[in-house]
C-alpha positions as CSV (number, residue, x, y, z in Angstrom):
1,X,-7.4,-11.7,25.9
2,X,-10.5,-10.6,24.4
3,X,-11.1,-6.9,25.8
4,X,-7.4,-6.2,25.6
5,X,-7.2,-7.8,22.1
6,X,-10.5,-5.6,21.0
7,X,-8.6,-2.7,22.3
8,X,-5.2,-3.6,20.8
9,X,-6.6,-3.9,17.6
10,X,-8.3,-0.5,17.3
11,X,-5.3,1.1,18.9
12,X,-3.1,-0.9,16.0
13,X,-5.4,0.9,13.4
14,X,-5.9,4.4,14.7
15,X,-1.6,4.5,14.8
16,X,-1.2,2.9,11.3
17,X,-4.5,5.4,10.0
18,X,-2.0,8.2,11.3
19,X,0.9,6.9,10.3
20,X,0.0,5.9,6.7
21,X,-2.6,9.7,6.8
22,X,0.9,11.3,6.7
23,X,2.5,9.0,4.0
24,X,0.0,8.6,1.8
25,X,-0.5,11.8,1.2
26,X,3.2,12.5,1.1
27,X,3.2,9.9,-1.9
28,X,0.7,11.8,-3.4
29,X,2.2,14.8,-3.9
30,X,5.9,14.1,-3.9
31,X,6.4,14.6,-7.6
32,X,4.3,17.7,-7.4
33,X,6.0,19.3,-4.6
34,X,9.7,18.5,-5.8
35,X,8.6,20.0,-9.3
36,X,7.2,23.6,-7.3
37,X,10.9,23.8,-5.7
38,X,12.4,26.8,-6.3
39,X,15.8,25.4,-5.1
40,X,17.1,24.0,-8.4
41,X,20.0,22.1,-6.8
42,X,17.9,19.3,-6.1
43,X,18.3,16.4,-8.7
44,X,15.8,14.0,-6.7
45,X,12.4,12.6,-8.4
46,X,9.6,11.8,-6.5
47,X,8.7,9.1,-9.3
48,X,12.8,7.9,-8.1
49,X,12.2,8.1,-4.4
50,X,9.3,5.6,-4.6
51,X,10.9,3.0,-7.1
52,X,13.5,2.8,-4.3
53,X,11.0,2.5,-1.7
54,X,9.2,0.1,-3.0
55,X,12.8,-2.3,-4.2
56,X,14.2,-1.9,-0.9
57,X,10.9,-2.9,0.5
58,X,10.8,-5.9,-1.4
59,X,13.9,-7.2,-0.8
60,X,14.0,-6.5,2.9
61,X,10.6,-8.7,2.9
62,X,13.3,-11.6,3.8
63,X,14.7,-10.6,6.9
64,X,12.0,-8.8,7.9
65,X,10.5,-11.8,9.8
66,X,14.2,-12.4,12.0
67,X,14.2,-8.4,12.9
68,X,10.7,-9.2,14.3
69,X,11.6,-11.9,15.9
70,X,14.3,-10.1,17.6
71,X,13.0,-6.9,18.7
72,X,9.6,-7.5,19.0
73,X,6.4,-6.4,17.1
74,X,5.7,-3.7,19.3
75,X,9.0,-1.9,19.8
76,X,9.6,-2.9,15.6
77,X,6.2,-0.9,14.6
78,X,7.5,1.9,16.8
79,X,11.0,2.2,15.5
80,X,9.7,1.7,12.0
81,X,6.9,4.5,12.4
82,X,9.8,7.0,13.9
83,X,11.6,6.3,10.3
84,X,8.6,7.4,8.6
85,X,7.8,10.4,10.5
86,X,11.6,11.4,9.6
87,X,11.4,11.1,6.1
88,X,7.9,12.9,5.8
89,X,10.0,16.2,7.9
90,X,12.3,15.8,5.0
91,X,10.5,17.3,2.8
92,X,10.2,20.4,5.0
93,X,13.7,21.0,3.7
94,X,14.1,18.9,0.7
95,X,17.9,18.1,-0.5
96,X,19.0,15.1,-2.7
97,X,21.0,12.7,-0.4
98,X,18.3,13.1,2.1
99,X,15.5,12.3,-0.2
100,X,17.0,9.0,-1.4
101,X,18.9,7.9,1.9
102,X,15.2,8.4,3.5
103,X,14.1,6.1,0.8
104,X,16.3,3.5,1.2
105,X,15.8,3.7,5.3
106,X,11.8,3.4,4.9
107,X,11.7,1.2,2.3
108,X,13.2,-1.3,4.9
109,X,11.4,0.2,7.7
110,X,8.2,-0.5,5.5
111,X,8.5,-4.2,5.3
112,X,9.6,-4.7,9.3
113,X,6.4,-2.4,10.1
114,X,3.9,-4.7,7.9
115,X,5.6,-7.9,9.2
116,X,5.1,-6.8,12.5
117,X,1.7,-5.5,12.1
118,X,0.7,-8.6,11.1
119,X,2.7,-10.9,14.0
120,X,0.7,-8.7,16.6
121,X,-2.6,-8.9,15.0
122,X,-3.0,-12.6,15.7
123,X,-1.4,-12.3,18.9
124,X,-4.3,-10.3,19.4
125,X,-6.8,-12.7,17.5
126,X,-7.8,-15.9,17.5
127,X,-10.0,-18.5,15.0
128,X,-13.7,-16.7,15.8
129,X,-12.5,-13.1,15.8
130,X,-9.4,-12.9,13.2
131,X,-12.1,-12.0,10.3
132,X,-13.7,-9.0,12.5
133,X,-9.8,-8.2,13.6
134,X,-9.0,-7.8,10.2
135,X,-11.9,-6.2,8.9
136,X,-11.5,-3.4,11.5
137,X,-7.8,-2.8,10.8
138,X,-8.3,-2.7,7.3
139,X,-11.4,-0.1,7.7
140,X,-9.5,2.0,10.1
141,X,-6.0,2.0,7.4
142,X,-8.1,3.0,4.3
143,X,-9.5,5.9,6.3
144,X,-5.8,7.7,6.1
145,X,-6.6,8.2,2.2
146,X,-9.2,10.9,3.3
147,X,-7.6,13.0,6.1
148,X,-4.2,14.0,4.6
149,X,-6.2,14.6,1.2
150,X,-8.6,16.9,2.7
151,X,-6.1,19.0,4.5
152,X,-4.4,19.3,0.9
153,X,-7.4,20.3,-0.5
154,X,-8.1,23.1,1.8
155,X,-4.8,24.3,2.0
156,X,-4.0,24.4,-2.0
157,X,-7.4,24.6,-3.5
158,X,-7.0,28.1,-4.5
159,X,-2.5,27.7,-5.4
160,X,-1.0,27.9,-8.5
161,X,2.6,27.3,-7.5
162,X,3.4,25.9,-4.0
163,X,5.7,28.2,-2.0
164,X,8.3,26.9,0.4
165,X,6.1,28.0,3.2
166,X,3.2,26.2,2.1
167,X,5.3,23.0,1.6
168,X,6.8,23.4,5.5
169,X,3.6,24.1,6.8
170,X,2.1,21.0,5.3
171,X,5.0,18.5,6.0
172,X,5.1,19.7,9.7
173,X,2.2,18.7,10.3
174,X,2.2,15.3,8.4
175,X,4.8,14.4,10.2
176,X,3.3,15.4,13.7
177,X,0.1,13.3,12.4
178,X,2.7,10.7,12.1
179,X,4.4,10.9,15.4
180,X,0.7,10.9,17.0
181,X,0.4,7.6,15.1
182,X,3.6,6.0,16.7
183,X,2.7,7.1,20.1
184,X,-0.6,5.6,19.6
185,X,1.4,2.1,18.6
186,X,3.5,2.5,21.8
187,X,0.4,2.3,23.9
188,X,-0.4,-1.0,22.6
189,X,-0.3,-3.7,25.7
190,X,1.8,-6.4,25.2
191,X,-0.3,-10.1,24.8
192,X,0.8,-13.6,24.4
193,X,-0.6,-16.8,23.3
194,X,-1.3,-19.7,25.6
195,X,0.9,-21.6,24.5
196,X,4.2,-19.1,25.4
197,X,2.7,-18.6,28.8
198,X,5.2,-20.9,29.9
199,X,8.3,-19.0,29.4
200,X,6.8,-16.6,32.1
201,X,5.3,-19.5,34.8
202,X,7.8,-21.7,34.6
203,X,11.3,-19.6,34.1
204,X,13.3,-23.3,35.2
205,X,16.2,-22.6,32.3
206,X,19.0,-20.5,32.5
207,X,18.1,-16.9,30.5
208,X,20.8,-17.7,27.9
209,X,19.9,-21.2,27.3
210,X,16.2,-19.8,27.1
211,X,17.5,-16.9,23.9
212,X,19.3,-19.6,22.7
213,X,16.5,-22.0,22.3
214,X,14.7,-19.2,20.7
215,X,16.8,-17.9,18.4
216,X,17.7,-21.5,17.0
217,X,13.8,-21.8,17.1
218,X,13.2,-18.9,15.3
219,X,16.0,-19.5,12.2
220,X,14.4,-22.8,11.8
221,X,11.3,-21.3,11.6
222,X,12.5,-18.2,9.0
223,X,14.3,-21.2,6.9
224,X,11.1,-23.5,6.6
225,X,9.2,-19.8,5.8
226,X,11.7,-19.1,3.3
227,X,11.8,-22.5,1.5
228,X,8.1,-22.6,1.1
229,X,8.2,-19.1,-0.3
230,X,11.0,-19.9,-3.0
231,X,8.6,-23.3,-3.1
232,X,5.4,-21.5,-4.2
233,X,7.1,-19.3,-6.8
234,X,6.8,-22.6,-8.8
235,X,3.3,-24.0,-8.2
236,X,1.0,-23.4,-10.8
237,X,-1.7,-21.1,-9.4
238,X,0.8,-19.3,-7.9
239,X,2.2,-18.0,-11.5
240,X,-0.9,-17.4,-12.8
241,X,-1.7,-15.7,-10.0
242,X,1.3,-14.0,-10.3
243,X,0.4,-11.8,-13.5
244,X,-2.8,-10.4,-11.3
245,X,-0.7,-9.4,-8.7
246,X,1.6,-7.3,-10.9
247,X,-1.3,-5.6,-12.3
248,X,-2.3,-5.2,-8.7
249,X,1.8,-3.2,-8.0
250,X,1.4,-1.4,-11.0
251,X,-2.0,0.2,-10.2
252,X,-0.9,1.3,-6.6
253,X,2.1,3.0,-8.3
254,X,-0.7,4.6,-10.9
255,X,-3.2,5.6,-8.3
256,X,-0.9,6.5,-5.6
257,X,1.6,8.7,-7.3
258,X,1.0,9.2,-10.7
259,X,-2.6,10.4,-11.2
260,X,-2.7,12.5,-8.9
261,X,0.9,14.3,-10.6
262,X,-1.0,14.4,-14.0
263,X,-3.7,16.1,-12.1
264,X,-1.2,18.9,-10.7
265,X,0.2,19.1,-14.1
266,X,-3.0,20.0,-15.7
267,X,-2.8,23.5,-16.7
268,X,-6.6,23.4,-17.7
269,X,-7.4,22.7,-13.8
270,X,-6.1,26.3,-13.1
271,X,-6.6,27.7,-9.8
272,X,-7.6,24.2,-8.6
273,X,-5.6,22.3,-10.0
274,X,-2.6,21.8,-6.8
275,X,-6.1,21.1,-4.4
276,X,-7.7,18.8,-6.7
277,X,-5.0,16.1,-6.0
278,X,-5.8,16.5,-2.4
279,X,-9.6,16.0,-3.4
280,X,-8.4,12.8,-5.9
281,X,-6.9,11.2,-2.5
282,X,-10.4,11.8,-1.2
283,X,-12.1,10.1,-3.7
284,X,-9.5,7.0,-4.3
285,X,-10.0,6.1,-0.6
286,X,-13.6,6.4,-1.1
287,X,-13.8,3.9,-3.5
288,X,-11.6,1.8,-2.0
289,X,-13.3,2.1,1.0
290,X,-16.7,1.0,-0.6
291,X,-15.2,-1.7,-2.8
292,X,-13.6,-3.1,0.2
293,X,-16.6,-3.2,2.4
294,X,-18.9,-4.9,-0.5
295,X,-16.5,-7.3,-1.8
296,X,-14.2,-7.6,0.8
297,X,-16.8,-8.4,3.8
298,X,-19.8,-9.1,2.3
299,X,-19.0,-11.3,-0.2
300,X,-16.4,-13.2,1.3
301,X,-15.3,-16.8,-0.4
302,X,-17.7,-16.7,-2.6
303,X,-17.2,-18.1,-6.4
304,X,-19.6,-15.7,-8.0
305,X,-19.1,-12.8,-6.4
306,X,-15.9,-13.5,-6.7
307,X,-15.5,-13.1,-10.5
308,X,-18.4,-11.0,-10.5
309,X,-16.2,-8.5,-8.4
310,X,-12.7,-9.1,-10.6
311,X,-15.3,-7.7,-13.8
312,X,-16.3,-4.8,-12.1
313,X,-12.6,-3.9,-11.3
314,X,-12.4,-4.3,-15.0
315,X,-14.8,-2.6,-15.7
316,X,-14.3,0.6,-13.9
317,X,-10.2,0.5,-14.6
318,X,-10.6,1.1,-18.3
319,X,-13.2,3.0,-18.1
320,X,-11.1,5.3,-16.0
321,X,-8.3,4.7,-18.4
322,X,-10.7,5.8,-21.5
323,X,-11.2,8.8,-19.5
324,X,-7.7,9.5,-18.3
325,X,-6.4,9.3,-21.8
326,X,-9.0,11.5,-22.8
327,X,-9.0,14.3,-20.4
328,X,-5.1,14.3,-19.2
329,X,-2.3,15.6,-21.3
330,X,-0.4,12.7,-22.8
331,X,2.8,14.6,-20.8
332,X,1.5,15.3,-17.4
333,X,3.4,12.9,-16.0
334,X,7.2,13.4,-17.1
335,X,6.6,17.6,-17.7
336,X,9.9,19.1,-16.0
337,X,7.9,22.1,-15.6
338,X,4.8,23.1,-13.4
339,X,2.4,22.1,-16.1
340,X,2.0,20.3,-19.6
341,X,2.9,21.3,-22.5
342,X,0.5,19.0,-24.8
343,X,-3.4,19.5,-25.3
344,X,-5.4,16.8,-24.5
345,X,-8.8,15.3,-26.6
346,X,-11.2,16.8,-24.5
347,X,-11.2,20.0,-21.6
348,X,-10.5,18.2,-18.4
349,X,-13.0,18.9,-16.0
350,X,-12.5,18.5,-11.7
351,X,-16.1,16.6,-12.0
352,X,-14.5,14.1,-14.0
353,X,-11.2,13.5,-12.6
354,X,-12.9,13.1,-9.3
355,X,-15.1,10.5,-10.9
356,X,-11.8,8.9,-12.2
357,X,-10.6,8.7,-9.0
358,X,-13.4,6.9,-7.7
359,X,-13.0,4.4,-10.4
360,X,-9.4,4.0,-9.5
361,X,-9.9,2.9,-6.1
362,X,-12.9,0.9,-6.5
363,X,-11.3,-1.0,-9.6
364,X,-8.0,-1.7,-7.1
365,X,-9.8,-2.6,-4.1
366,X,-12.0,-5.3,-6.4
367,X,-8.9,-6.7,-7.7
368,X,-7.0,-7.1,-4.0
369,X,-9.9,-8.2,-1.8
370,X,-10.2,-10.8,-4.2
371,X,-6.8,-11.8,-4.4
372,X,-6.4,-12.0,-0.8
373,X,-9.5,-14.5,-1.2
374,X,-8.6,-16.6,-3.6
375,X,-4.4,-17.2,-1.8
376,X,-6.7,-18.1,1.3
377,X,-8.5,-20.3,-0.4
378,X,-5.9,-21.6,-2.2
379,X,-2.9,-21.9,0.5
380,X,-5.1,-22.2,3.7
381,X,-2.1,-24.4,5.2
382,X,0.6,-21.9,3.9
383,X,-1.0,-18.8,4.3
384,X,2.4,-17.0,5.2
385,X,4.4,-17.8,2.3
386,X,1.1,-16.9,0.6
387,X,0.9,-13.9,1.6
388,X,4.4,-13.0,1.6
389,X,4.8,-14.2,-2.1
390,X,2.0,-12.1,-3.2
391,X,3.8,-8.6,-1.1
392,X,7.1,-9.5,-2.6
393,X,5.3,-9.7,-6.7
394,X,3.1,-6.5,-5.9
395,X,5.9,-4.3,-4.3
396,X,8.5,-5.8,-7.0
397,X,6.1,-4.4,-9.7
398,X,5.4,-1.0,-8.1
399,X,9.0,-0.2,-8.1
400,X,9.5,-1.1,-11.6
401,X,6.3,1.1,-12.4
402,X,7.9,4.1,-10.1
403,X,10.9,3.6,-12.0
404,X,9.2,4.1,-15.7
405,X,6.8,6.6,-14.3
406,X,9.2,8.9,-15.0
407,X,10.1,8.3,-18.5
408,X,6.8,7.5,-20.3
409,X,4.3,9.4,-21.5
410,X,0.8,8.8,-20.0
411,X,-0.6,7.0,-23.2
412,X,2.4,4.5,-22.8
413,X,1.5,4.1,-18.9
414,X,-2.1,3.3,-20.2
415,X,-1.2,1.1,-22.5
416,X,1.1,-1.3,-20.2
417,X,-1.7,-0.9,-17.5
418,X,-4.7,-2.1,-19.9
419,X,-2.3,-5.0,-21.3
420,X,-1.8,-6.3,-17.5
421,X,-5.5,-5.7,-16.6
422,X,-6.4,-8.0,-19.5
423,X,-3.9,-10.8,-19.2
424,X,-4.4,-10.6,-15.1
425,X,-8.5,-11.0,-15.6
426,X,-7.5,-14.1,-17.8
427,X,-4.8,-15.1,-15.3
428,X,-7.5,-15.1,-12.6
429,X,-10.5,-17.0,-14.2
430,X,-8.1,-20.1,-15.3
431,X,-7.1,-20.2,-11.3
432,X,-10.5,-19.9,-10.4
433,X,-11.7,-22.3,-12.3
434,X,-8.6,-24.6,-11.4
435,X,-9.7,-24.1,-7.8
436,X,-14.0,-25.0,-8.4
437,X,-13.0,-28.3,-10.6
438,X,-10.5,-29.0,-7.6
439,X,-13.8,-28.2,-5.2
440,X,-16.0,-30.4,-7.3
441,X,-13.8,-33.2,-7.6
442,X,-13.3,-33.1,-3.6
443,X,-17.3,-33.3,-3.2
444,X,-17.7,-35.9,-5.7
């Protein structure tokens, strides 16, 4: 398996860096772009698209796993990344019902591609090359928050108001990026464990006791998954944990979609100001990028770094939030109009937001690498649940943030995100240092 697995892998990432090139950067700009439209019969919200998005996508987390099962990762990830290319050529004609019956559709399409994605990666992988699987996928994803961006930036760096051709233009060839992507996934060579070799040497049962057998096999084996999720709700770590993780959905919401609104809002920007979220994009995927590679592979299962990590996250977030709620208008992100209304403390200046956006995305990719370490750690035996507990808290959150994103002021948004950044920092020492007593004890 290994040359074909090595290849399958960097195949996987190149389609999902496509895939996720177009989205992201569709996410980015959503609120701005609805807000240039000069077709006033639209009623939709960006901020309302993604709060759907994300619900849906938590809630179809459960039977995400049987639709797998079904289908098949390969054909699932294809299917799923058609539905994403469709709703990115949406908004190359933007009307209401499609904007929200898009949402719904990839917000289930969302959590069939992830499950799948991850059911074909260790098909692909096995106990020495999992970490360098993973690493590589991850590397190859984060890269799709610098493409899009940049073709933003280049395209809007110098437009006030986007025109209806500008916004075709752009989403045509998202959504072509996209397609690329899914092609890419189709490519992908089918593998199998060991262990299921034997439904293709020794083919001795009829074919419909044979699907039979497997789809009792695999409702047994979505029950037991399901118990243990509803199971780990309860444990202890697991709701401390849990007010880390909804810092976690509330900062994708805030880097993802709202800062980069307030940007395009900012009258002071100018001429820039439509390009500068392009070059924010740029800059949140370079810190995530970097924060990811130090903490993520470097310093991997390590209690110091660790917590050392968690404070820098801390560190850089309110410093960007200091900064944010200095520079930005406090209206920036609920203004019906092109711009804000309100003056802010100090003149906002490109260097500055860029900086920002660095801080953003090497704050958020502190906090998740080190979740993801500490669940390993924590539920090596149970990693699924794990892990699917901890997608179902963050995307939970990140709806409920879309959802108020549009109603608050920025102060208010800063506020809720600094009270979540503390209690999660607190939240995460006590289960780390539940987990090193635990580690002490099992030395002694």
């Amino acid at each position: 398996m290994g040359d074909c697995g090595v290849g399958n892998v960097y195949l996987l990432g190149v389609g999902f860096m496509l895939i996720f090139t177009a989205f992201t950067t569709c996410g980015n700009i959503e609120q701005t772009v609805i807000r240039s439209l000069t077709n006033t019969s639209l009623s939709g919200s960006g901020y309302d698209s993604l709060a759907i998005i994300y619900g849906v996508f938590s809630a179809s987390n459960l039977i995400a796993p049987s639709v797998v099962a079904v289908v098949g990762p390969k054909l699932s990830m294809v299917l799923s990344g058609v539905v994403y290319s469709g709703y990115v050529i949406s908004f190359s004609k933007p009307m209401t019902w499609s904007l929200y019956v898009g949402s719904i559709l990839i917000g289930f399409a969302a959590a069939v591609l992830w499950t799948a994605q991850g059911t074909f990666l260790i098909l692909n992988s096995d106990s020495t090359t999992i970490n360098r699987n993973t690493g590589t996928f991850w590397a190859l994803l984060q890269c799709s928050m610098l493409f899009g961006n940049l073709y933003v930036y280049l395209q809007w760096r110098d437009v006030m108001v986007i025109s209806d051709d500008d916004r075709r233009t752009l989403f045509i060839v998202l959504s072509v990026i996209s397609l690329a992507g899914t092609a890419i996934i189709l490519t992908l060579k089918n593998t199998r464990h060991a262990d299921t070799s034997r439904e293709i040497t020794e083919p001795l049962l009829p074919t419909q006791t044979l699907f039979k057998e497997k789809v009792t096999s695999t409702l047994d084996q979505i029950t037991a998954e399901l118990r243990s999720t509803l199971r780990l709700f309860h444990a202890k770590n697991m709701l401390l944990l849990s007010v880390t993780i909804v810092y976690s959905g509330l900062m994708l919401t805030f880097y993802s979609g709202v800062y980069g609104t307030c940007i395009g809002a900012t009258r002071e920007f100018g001429m820039v100001a439509k390009g500068l979220i392009g070059l924010s994009g740029i800059f949140i995927g370079i810190g995530e990028i970097l924060g990811g590679g130090i903490f993520g592979l470097l310093c991997f299962n390590n209690q110091f770094r660790r917590t050392s990590a968690i404070l820098l996250g801390v560190i850089a977030h309110l410093l960007g939030f200091y900064l944010i709620f200095l520079m930005i208008p406090d209206d920036a992100p609920i203004s019906s109009a092109d711009s804000s209304h309100h003056k802010p403390y100090l003149f906002p200046s490109p260097a500055v937001a860029l900086v920002i956006s660095f801080l953003l995305g090497l704050g958020d990719s502190c906090f998740n690498t080190q979740l993801y370490s500490i669940i390993g750690i924590l539920y090596p035996e149970e990693s699924g649940p794990a892990f699917g507990s901890f997608k179902f808290i963050q995307s939970v959150s990140a709806a409920v943030a879309f959802g108020y994103s549009n109603y608050l002021v920025l102060s208010l948004q800063l506020l809720i995100l600094t009270i979540f950044c503390f209690f999660g920092t607190i939240s995460f020492f006590i289960v780390e240092k539940i987990e090193a007593n635990a580690s002490d004890l099992q030395d002694f």
